[in-house]
C-alpha positions as CSV (number, residue, x, y, z in Angstrom):
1,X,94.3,120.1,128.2
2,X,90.9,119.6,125.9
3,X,92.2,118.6,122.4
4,X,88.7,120.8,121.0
5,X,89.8,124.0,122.9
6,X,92.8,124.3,120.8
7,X,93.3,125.7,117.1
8,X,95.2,123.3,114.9
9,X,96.7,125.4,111.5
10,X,97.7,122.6,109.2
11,X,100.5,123.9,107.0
12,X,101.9,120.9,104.7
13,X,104.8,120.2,103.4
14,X,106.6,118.0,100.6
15,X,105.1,114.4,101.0
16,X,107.5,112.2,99.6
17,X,105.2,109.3,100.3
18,X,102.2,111.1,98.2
19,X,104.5,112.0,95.0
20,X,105.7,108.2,94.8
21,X,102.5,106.6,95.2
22,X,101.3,109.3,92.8
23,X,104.4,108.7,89.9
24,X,103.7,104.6,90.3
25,X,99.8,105.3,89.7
26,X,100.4,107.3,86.5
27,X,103.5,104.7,85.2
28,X,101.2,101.8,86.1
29,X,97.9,103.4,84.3
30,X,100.6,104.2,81.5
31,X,101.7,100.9,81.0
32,X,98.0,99.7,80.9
33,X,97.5,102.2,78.2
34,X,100.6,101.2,76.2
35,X,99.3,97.1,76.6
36,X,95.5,97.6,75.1
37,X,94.6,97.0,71.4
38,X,94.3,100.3,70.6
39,X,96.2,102.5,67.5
40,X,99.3,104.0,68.8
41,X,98.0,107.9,68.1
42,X,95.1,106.9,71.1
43,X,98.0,105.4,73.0
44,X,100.0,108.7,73.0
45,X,97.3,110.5,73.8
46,X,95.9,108.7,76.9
47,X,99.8,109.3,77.9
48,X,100.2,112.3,77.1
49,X,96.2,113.3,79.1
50,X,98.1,111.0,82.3
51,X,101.5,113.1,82.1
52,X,99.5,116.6,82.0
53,X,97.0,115.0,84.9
54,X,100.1,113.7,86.7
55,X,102.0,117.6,86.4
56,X,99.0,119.1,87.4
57,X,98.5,116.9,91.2
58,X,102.0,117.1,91.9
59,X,101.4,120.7,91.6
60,X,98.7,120.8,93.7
61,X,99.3,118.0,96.1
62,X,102.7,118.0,96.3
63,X,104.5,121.2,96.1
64,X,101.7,123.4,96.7
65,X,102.1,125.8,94.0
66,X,99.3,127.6,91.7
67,X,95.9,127.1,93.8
68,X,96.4,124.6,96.7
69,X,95.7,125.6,99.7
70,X,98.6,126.6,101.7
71,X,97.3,126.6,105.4
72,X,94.3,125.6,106.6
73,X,93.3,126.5,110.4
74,X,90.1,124.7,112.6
75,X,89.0,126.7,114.7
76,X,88.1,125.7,118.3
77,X,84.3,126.0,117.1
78,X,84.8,123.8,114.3
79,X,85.0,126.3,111.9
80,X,87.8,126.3,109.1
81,X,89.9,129.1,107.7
82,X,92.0,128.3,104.4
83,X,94.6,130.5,102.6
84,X,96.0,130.0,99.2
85,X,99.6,131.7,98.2
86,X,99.8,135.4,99.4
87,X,95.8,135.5,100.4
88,X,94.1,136.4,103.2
89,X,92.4,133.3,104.7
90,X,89.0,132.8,103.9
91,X,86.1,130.8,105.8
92,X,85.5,127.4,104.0
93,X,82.8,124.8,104.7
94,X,84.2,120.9,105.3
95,X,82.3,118.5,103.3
96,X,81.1,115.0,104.3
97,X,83.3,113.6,101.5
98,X,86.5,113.5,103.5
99,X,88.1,110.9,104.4
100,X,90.3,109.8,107.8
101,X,92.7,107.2,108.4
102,X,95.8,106.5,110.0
103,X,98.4,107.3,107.4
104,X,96.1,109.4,105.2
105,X,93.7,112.3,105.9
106,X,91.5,113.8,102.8
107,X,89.7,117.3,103.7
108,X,87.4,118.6,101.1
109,X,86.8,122.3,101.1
110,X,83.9,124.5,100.0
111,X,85.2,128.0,99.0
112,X,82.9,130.8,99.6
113,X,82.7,130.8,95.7
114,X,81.3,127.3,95.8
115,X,84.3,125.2,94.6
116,X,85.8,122.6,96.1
117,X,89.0,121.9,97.0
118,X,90.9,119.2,99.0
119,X,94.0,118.5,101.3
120,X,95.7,115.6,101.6
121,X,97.4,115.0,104.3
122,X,100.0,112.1,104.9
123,X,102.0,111.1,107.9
124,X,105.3,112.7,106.4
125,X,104.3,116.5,104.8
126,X,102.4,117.7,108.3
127,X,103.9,117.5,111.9
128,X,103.3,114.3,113.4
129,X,101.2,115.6,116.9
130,X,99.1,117.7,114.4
131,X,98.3,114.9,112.1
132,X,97.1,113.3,115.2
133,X,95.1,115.8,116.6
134,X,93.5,117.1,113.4
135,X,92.1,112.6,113.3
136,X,91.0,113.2,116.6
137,X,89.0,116.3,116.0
138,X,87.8,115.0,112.8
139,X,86.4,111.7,113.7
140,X,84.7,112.9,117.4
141,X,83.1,116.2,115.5
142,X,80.5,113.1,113.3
């Protein structure tokens, strides 16, 4: 069987790789915060701006609430279709920006109203043949 003649619909899931890599970035830029020169009030604010950044991607990225993209199908014509919670899907346009590797796949979206959003993909929050397939697809369709 072709792997281009057949529609891939992502769906992900919890990554539990993603949220750990994502709590040790904001404890690590924390502690960086906490060791400059700088009065405590600045301190507690550049926390305080990492803790609401840090809510806000585990949001997204993680549990998929709010506005993340909940599915998002290719179709066998390389186009994409991307739903959000309780929408219809909508046609969105991949950017250049995304990025493919082994363990970690980036899409970046263009919505029909000109935003972007992104996907991440890890090797533990989609199915592992998926994963695969979508890396395929994505680095032969350059």
């Amino acid at each position: 069987m072709n792997p281009f003649t057949v529609t891939l619909k992502i769906t992900p899931g919890f990554s539990r790789t993603l949220f750990l890599v994502l709590i040790s970035v904001a404890f690590v830029a924390m502690i960086v915060i906490m060791s400059l020169p700088l009065p405590l009030s600045v301190k507690l604010a550049g926390s305080l701006i990492i803790l609401i950044w840090l809510v806000v991607v585990l949001r997204e990225h993680c549990w998929h609430l709010d506005q993340a993209i909940r599915t998002a199908t290719l179709r066998t014509d390389n186009s994409w279709l991307v739903s959000f919670d309780g929408q219809e899907p909508v046609k969105a346009d991949l950017l250049p920006e995304c990025l493919v590797q082994p363990w970690l796949t980036v899409l970046v979206f263009r919505m029909p109203d000109r935003r972007r959003k992104s996907l991440i993909l890890v090797r533990d929050n989609v199915d592992a043949d998926t994963f695969r397939r979508l890396r395929v697809r994505l680095k032969n369709s350059d």
